[in-house]
N, C-alpha and C positions, 0 to 999 in steps of 0.2 A: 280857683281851680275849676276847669269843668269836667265833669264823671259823664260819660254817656254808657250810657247799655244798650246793647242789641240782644234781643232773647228769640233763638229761633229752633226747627225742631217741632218737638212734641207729637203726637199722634195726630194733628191736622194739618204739622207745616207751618202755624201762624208764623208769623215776625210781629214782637214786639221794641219799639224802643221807647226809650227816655233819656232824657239830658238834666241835670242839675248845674249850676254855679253856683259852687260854695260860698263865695260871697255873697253873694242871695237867699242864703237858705236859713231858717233858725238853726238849725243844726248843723251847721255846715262843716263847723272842727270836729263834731262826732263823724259827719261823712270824710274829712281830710286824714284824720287819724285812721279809719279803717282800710282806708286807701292807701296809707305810707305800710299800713303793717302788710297790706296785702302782695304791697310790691316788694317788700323784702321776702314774703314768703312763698313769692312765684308757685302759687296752685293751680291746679291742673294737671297731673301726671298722667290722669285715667281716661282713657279710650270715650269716645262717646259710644251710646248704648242707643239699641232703636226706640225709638216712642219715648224719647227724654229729649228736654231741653240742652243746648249749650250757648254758653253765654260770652259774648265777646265786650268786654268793657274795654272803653279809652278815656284814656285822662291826658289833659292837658292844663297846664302849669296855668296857662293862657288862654284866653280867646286864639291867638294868632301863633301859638307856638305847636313846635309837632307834637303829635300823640303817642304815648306810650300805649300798645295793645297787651291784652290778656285772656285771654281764654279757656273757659272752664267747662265742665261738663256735668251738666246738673247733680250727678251722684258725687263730686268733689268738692261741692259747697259746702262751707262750715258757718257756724250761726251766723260770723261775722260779718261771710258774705252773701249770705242771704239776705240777712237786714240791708245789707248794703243795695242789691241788686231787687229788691221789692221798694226800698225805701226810692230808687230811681227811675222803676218802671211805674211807682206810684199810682 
């Protein structure tokens, strides 16, 4: 599975990204696991807010398969996805 993050926003505008392949990672069933829970529990509901980050994650199964998108807004993070989206902007 590859996990990318895009984290963009904040009070300067930065863009950050990062990419993982589970397969590659020591931890990589703690990244797959966080990612099945996250897509059942489709977060994001809240508005983005000025001078906050939001975070566009995509996961694909594959290298070569389409991506699932998701997008959250830094005050809708939970520990989960936090660890998640630091553990891949790393």
């Amino acid at each position: 599975m590859i996990v990318t993050v895009v984290r963009s926003g904040g009070f300067a505008g930065l863009v950050a990204r990062g990419e993982v392949d589970t397969n590659e990672a020591e931890d990589g069933g703690r990244l797959e696991e966080t990612v099945r829970r996250l897509e059942a529990a489709q977060p994001g509901g809240g508005r983005p807010q000025p001078d906050r980050y939001i975070y566009r994650l995509q996961v694909r199964p594959e290298p070569e398969a389409a991506a699932t998108e998701i997008t959250v807004a830094e005050q809708d993070l939970d520990p989960d996805l936090a660890w998640l989206v630091d553990r891949v902007l790393g």
